[in-house]
DOMITI-747374 format. One line per 2 residues: their letters; for each residue x negated, y negated, z negated of C-alpha. Coordinates in Angstrom, 2 decimals. Layout:
N
A	X,Y,Z ~ ...
end
This chain:
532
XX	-26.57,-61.86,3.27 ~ -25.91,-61.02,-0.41
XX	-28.73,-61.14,-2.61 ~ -29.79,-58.06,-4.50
XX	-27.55,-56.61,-7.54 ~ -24.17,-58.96,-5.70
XX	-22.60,-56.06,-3.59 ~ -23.14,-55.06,-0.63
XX	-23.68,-57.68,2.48 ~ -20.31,-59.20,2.61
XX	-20.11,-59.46,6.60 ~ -21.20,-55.67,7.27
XX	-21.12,-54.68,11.81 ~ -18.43,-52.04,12.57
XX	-20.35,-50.73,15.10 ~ -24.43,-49.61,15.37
XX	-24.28,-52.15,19.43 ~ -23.16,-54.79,16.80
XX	-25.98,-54.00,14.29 ~ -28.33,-54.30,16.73
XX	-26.75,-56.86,18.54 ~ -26.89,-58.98,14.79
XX	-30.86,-58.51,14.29 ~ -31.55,-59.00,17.56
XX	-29.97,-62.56,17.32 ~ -31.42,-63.33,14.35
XX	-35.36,-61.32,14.49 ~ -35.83,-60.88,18.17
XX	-39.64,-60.88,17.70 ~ -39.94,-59.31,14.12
XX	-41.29,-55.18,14.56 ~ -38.51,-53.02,14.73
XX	-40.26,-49.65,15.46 ~ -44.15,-48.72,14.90
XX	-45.03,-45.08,15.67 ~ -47.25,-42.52,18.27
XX	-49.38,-46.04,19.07 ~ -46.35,-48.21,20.08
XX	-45.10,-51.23,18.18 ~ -41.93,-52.43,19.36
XX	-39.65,-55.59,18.75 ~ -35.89,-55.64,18.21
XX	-35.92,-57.99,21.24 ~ -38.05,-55.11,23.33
XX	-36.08,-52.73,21.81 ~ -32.77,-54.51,23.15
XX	-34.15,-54.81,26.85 ~ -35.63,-51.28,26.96
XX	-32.04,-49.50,26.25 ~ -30.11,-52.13,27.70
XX	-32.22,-51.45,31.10 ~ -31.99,-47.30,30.20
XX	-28.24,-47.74,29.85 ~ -27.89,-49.20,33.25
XX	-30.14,-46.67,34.80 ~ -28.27,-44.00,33.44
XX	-24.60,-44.99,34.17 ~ -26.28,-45.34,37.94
XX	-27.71,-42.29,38.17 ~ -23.46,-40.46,37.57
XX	-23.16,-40.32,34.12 ~ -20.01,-41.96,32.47
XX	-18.28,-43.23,29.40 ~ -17.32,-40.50,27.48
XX	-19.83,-37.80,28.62 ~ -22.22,-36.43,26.03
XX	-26.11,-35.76,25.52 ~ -28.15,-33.43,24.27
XX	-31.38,-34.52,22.58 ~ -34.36,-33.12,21.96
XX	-37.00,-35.35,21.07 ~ -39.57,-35.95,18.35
XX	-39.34,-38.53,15.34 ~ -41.14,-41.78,17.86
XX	-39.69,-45.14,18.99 ~ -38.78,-44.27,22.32
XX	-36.65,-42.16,20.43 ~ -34.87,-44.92,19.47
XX	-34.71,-46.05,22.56 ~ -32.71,-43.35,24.59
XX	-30.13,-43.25,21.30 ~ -29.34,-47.15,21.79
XX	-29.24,-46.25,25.66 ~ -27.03,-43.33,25.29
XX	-24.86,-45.72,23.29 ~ -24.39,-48.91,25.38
XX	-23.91,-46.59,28.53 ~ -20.81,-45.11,26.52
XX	-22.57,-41.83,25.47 ~ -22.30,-39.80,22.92
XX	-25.64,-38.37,21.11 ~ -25.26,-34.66,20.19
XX	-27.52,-34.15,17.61 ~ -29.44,-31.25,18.50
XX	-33.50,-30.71,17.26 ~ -36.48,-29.73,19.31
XX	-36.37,-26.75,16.97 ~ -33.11,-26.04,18.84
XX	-33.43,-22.62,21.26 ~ -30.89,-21.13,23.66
XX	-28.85,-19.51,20.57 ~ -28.00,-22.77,19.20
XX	-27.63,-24.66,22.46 ~ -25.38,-22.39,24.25
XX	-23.49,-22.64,21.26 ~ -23.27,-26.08,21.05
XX	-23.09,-26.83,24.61 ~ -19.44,-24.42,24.65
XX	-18.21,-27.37,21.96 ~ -19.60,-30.42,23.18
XX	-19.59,-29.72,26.88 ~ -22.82,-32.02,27.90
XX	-24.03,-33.17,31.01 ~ -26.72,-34.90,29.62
XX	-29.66,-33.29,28.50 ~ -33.54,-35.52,26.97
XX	-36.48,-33.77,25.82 ~ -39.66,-35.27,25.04
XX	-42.60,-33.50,27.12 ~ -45.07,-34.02,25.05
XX	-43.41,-33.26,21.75 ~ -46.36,-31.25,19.54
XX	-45.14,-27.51,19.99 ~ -46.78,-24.86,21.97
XX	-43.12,-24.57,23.10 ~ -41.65,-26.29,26.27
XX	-38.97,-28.46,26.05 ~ -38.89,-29.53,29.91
XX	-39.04,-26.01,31.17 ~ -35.75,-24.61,28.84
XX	-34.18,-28.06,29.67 ~ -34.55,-26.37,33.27
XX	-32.92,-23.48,32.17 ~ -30.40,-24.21,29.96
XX	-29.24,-26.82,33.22 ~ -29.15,-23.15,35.69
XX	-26.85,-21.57,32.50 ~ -24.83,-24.24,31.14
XX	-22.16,-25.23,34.05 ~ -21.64,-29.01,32.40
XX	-25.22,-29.76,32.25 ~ -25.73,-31.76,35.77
XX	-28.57,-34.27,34.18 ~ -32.08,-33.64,32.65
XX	-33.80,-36.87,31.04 ~ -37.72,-36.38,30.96
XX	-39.08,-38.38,27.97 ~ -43.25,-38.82,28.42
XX	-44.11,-36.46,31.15 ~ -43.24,-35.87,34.70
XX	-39.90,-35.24,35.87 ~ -39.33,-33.31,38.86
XX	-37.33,-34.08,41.97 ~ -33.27,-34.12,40.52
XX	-34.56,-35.19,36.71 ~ -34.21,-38.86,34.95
XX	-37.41,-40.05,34.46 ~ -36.95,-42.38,31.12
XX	-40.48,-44.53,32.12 ~ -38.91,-45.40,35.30
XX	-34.79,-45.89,33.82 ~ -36.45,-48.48,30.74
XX	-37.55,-50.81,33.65 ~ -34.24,-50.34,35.87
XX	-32.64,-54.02,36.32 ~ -30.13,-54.43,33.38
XX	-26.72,-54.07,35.08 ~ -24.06,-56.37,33.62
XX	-21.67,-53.64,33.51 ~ -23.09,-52.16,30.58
XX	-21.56,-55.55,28.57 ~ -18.03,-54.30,29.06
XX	-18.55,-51.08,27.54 ~ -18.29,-51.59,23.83
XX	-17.25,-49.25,21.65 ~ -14.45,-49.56,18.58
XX	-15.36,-49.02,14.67 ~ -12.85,-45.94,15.29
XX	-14.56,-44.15,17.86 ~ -17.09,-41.54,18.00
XX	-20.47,-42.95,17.31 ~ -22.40,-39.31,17.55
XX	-21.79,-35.60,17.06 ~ -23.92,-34.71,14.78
XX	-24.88,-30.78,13.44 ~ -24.12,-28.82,10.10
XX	-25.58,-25.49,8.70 ~ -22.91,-23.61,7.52
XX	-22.35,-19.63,6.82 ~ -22.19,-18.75,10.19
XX	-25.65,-19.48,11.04 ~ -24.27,-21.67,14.21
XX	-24.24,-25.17,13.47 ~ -20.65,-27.11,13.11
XX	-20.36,-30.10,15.21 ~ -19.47,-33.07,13.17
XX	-17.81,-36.28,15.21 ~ -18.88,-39.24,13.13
XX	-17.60,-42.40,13.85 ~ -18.97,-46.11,14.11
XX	-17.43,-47.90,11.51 ~ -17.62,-45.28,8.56
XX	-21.47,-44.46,9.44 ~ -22.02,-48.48,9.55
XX	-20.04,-48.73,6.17 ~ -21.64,-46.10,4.33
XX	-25.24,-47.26,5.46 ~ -24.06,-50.70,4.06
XX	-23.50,-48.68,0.64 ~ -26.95,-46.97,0.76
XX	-28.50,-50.09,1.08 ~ -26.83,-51.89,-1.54
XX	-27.45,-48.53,-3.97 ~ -31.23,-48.87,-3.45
XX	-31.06,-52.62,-3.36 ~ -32.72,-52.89,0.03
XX	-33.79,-56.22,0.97 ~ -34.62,-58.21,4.75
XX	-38.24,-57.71,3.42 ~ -38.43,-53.86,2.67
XX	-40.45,-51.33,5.09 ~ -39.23,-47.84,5.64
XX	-41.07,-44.60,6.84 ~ -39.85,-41.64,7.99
XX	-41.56,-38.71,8.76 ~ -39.01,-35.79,9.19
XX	-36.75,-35.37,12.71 ~ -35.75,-38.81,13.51
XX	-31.99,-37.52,15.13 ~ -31.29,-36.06,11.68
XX	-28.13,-37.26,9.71 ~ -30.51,-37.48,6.77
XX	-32.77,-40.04,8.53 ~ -30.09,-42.24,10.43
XX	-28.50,-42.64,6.85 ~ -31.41,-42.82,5.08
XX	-33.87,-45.31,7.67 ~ -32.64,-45.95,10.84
XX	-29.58,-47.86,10.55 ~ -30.61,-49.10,7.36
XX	-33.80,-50.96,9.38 ~ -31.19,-51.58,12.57
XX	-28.51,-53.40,10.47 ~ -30.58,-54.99,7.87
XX	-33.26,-56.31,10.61 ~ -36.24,-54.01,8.72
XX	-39.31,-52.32,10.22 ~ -39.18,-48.50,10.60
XX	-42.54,-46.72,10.54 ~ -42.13,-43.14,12.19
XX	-44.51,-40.11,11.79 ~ -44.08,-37.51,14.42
XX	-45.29,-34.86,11.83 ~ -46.23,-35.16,8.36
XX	-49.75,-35.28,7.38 ~ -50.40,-36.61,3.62
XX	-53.55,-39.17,4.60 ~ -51.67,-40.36,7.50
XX	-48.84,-40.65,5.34 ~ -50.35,-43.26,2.64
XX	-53.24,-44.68,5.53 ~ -49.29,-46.14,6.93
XX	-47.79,-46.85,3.21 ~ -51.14,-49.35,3.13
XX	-51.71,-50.70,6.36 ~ -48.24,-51.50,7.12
XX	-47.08,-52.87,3.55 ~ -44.24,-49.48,3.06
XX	-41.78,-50.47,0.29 ~ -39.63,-47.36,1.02
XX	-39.62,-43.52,1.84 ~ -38.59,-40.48,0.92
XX	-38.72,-36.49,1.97 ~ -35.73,-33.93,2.88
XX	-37.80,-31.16,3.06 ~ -41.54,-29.92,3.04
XX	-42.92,-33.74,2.53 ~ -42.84,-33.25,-1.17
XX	-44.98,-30.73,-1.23 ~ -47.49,-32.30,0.88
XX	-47.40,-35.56,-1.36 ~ -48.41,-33.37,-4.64
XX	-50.93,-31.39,-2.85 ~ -52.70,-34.96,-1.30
XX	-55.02,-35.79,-4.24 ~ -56.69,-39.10,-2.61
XX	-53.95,-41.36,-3.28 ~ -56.50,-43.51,-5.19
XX	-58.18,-44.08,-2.11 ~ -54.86,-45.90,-0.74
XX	-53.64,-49.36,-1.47 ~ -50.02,-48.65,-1.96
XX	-49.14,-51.32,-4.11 ~ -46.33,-52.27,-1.62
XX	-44.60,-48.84,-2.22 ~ -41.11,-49.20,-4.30
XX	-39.89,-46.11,-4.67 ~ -39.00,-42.24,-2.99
XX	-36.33,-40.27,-2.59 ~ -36.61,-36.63,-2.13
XX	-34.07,-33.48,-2.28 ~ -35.70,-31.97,-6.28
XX	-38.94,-32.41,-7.61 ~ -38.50,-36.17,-8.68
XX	-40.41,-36.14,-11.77 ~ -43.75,-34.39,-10.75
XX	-44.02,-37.17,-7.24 ~ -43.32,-40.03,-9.59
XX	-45.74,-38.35,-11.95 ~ -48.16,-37.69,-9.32
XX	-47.71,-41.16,-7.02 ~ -46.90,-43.70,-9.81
XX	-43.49,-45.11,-8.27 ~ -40.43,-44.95,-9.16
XX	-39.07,-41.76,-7.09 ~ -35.41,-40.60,-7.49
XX	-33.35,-36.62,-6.52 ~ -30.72,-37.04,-3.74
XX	-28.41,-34.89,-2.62 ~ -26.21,-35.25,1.06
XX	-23.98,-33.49,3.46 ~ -23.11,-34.10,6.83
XX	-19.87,-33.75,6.40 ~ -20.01,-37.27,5.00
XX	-21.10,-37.51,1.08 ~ -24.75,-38.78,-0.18
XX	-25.90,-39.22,-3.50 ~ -28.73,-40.45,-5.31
XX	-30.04,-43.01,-8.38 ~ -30.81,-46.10,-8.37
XX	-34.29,-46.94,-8.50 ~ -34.17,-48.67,-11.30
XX	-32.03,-45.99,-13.60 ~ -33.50,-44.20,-16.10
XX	-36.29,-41.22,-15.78 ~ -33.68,-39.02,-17.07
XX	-30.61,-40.22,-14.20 ~ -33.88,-40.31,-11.55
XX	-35.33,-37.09,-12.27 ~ -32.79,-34.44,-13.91
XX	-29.57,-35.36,-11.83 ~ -29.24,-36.21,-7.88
XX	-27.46,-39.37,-8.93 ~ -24.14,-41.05,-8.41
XX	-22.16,-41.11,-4.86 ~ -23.75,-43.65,-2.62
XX	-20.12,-45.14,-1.97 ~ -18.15,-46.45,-4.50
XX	-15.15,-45.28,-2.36 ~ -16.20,-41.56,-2.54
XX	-14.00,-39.67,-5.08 ~ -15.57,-36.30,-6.68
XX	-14.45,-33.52,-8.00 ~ -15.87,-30.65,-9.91
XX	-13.26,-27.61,-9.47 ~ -12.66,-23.92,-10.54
XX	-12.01,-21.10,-8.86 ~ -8.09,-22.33,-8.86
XX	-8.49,-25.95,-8.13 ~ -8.53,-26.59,-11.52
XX	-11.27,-29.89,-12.45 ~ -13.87,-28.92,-14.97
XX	-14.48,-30.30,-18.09 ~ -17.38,-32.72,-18.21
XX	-20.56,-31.10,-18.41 ~ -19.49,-27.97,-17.00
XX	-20.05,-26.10,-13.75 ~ -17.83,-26.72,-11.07
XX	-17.60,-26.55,-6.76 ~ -18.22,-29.89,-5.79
XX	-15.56,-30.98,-3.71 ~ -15.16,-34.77,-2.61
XX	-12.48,-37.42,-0.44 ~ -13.60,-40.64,1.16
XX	-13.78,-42.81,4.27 ~ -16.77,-41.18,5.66
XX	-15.29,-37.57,4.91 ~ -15.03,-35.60,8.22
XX	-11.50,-34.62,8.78 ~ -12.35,-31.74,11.17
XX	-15.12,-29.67,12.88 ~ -15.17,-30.48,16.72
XX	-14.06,-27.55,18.75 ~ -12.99,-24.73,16.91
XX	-9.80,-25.35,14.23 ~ -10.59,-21.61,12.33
XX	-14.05,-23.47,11.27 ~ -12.17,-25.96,9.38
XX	-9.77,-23.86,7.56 ~ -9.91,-23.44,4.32
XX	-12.18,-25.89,4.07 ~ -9.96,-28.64,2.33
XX	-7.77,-28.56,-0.92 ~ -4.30,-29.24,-0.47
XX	-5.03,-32.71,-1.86 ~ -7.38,-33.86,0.59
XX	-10.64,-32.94,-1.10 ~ -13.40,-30.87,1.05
XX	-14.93,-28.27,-0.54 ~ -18.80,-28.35,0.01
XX	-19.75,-24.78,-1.29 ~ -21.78,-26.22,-3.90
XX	-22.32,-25.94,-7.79 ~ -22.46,-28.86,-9.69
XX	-22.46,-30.33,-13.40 ~ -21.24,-33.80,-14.16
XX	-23.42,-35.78,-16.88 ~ -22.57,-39.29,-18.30
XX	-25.76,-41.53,-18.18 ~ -25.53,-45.16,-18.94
XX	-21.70,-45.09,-18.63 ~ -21.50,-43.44,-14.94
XX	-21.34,-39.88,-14.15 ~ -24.38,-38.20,-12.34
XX	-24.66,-35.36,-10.94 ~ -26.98,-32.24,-11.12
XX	-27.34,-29.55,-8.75 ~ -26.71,-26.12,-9.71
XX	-26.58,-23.60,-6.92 ~ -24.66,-22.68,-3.64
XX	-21.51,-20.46,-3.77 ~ -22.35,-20.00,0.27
XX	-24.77,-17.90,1.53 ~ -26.46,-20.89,2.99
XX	-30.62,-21.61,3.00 ~ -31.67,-24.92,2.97
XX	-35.37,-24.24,4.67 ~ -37.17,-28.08,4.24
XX	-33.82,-29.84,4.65 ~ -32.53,-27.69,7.54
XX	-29.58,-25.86,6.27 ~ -28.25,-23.12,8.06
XX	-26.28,-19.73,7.29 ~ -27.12,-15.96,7.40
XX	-24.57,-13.91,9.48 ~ -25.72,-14.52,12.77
XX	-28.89,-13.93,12.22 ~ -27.84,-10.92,10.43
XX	-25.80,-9.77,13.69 ~ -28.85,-10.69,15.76
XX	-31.09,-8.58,13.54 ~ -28.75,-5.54,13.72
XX	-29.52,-5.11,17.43 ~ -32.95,-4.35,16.68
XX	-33.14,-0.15,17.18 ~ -35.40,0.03,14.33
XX	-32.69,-1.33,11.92 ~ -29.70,-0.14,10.63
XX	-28.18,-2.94,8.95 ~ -29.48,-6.13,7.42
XX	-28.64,-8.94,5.10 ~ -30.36,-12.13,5.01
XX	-31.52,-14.37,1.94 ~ -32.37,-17.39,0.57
XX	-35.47,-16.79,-1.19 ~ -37.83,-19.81,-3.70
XX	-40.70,-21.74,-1.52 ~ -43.04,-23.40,-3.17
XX	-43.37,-26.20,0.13 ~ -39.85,-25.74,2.09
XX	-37.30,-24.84,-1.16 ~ -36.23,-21.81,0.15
XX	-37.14,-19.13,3.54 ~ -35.02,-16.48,4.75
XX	-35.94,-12.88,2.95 ~ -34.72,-10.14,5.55
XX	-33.73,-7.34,3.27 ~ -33.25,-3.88,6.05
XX	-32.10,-0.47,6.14 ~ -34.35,1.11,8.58
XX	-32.12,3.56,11.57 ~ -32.32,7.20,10.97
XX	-36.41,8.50,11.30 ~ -36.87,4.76,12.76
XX	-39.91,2.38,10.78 ~ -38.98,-0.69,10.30
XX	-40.63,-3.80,12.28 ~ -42.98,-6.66,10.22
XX	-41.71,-10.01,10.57 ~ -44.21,-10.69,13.03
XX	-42.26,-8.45,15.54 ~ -39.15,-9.10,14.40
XX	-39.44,-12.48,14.86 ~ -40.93,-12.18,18.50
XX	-37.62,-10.41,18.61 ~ -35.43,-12.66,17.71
XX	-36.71,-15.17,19.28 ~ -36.37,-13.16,22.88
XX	-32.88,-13.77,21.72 ~ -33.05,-17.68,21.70
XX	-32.70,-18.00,17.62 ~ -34.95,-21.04,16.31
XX	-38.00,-20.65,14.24 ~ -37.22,-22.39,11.37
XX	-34.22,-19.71,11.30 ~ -36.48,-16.18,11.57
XX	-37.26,-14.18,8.10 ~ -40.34,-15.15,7.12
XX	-40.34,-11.81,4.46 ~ -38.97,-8.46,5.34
XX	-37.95,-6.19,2.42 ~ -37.15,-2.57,2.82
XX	-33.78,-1.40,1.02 ~ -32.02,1.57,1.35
XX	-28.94,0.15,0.00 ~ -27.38,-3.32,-0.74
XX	-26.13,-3.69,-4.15 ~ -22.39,-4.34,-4.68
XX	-20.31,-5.96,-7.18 ~ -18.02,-3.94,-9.56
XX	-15.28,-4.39,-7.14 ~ -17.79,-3.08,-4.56
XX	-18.43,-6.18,-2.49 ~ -21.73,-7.19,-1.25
XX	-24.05,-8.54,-4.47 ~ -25.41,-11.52,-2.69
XX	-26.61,-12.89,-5.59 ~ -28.36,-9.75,-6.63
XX	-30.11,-9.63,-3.85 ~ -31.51,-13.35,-4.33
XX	-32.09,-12.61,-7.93 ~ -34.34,-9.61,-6.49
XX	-37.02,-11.15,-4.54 ~ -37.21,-14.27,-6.77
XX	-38.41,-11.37,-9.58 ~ -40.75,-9.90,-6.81
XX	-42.45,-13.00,-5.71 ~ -42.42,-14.47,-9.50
XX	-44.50,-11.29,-10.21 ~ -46.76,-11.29,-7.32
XX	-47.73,-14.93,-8.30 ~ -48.81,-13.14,-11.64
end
């Protein structure tokens, strides 16, 4: 392995089975996986999904076909991903937070026949009963995988399929650098997430990068508290820990004394938040109380300069798409690269752009659509050709929807974030779009027509602001009903307004298009003022 600051490790696996496969060979009895009371070896880790794999290619499933998960951010997590993968599956990426709108929707592109939930996973909401369900509705579902709680007559039970005798079979199935390694799930501006086939090699290669960016060493201890299946945490942690032979400390949900009780007690060099973590970390004022001398650095999405102020480590902006581009510092930049930009692309291969409104590049310093070309760059959404189009410049380049300004810093150019020109909302790292939930809305009797928001949180970023016409002599619901509403119609919670205003018009540009932007502008006046 290269030491730190000479490149990245010069023999890097083309596949996650090799990764594995490597630290397994090499750590078989170091702690791979600590989290919900288990501690777990790469060795136990191997046997578990190798026997899981076996179980599951004898209970019908195949090479090829694809899974649904829905499971919490725990080991045994871990566990059914590395099974899925040695039995020739293919992981589609779907949350807990997931309801029938999304899966429906994602089931008509991916066509599973798998489908894990976790039973116990903390929500009043149950998994194992809509698994049910969504196998009576969706034709191609013909498995159900109960994770930690009782599966009924026809169900996988995973307690049982981790002890099934390890079938050699499973040996012959080994997947190329080339082929699909998981499907995993973008927000975009039709509310529906985009299915994104990412492959073996180019995930492998640019976790190879990220490492090398942050300097990661074979002694380094990550923590993750966020959902596990995430693109942002199998970039971010677990690959990283899989390939480079690390332990991976996993919080089911994020509670600030838990948080830094696990920084001390098992030695965390490395962390980082996409979402409502950061918040948490500058409300938590009993760090003192913690021995976190161990603790390197963060990473989180804005906000840099108030958690290093606040924690006393280095801590570093980031920025990343599924579609295949991160970006972030290096920990050991300057406050200025750290805190007031979201860094430098994590791959040396990546190419950026900054472009106008005509494809034209911007000067430095000015305001442009980031746009970007590399190796991991997705070359198509999975199942529906009209989602891609558009999409790409006619030299390659996808265009990402977002604003960005280019700054030199110490001879390399970082980058700042500077808006969206989508009507996306990034709610605690989970990006999704509006007019879905807009079409959803509009079948509520009350309302007349409705346009959804991005509006300023304090703790998630942004929440969706449900601006509504109310229907001729009709009053208009509170978000408590309209969410009950909504949700009758299978959207996810993280997706439901969580602020209704009334409007009796939109307000349109001088050409007389929706004003968006207007709209955005309004509410961030109204809740500026409310907060005096």
């Amino acid at each position: 392995m290269a030491s730190i600051g000479q490149g990245p490790r010069q023999t890097v696996p083309r596949t996650a089975l090799e990764a594995l496969a490597s630290s397994v060979a090499r750590n078989s009895d170091k702690t791979a996986l600590v989290g919900s009371g288990v501690r777990m070896t790469f060795g136990e880790l191997q046997r578990q999904s190798d026997n899981l794999a076996s179980g599951l290619l004898a209970a019908g499933l195949h090479p090829g076909d694809t899974a649904l998960f829905q499971m919490g951010t725990i080991p045994d997590t871990v566990v059914a991903l590395f099974g899925c993968l040695k039995a020739g599956l293919i992981p589609v990426c779907t949350l807990p937070q997931h309801r029938g709108h999304e899966i429906r929707a994602i089931s008509a592109i991916t066509k599973p026949r798998l489908h894990i939930v976790q039973a116990d996973y903390p929500s009043s909401f149950d998994l194992v009963q809509f698994a049910r369900e969504m196998r009576d509705e969706i034709t191609t579902l013909s498995h159900t995988m109960v994770v930690h709680g009782d599966a009924a007559e026809g169900e996988l039970d995973f307690a049982r399929l981790v002890e099934t005798s390890r079938d050699p079979a499973i040996d012959a199935i080994r997947p190329g650098p080339d082929e699909v390694l998981m499907l995993q799930l973008s927000g975009g501006s039709t509310g529906l997430p985009k299915v994104i086939p990412r492959l073996h090699g180019e995930y492998m290669a640019y976790v190879a990068s990220w490492e090398h960016l942050l300097g990661l060493g074979p002694d380094d201890v990550h923590l993750w508290s966020l959902p596990l299946i995430h693109n942002a945490a199998m970039i971010y942690h677990l690959f990283p820990a899989i390939s480079g032979s690390r332990k991976l400390v996993l919080m089911q949900r994020f509670e600030a004394r838990e948080f830094f009780t696990l920084i001390e007690e098992e030695r965390v060099t490395y962390s980082g938040s996409i979402g409502p973590v950061a918040s948490g970390i500058l409300a938590y004022d009993r760090i003192a109380d913690h021995d976190i001398s161990s603790l390197r650095f963060l990473t989180t999405l804005s906000g840099a300069d108030r958690i290093e102020a606040h924690v006393g480590v280095p801590v570093m902006n980031a920025y990343g798409i599924t579609e295949g581009l991160l970006t972030c510092a290096r920990p050991t930049a300057s406050p200025h690269a750290r805190h007031m930009t979201v860094g430098i692309p994590a791959s040396p291969l990546d190419e950026i752009r900054l472009l106008d409104p005509s494809d034209n590049e911007v000067a430095l310093g000015d305001i442009g659509e980031l746009c970007f070309r590399g190796p991991s760059c997705f070359s198509a959404y999975k199942g529906d050709p009209a989602q891609t189009s558009g999409k790409f410049t006619s030299n390659g380049f996808f265009r990402t929807g977002d604003l960005m300004r280019a700054h030199l810093i110490d001879g390399e150019r970082h980058y700042s974030f500077e808006g969206r020109l989508k009507d996306n909302i990034d709610r605690g790292g989970e990006k999704f779009g509006t007019e879905d939930i807009e079409v959803l809305i509009n079948q509520h009797p009350a309302i007349a027509d409705s346009k959804v928001v991005a509006m300023p949180d304090p703790q998630y970023g942004e929440k969706a602001c449900a601006y509504l016409i109310a229907a001729p002599g009709a009053v208009l619901p509170g978000v408590k009903e309209l969410g009950a509403f909504l949700g009758a119609l299978g959207l996810a919670n993280f997706k439901r307004p969580e602020r209704i205003e009334a409007i009796d018009a939109f307000p349109t540009t001088r050409v007389g298009k929706l004003d968006r932007q207007a709209l955005r502008d309004m509410i961030a006046a109204k809740l500026r003022a409310e907060r005096g």
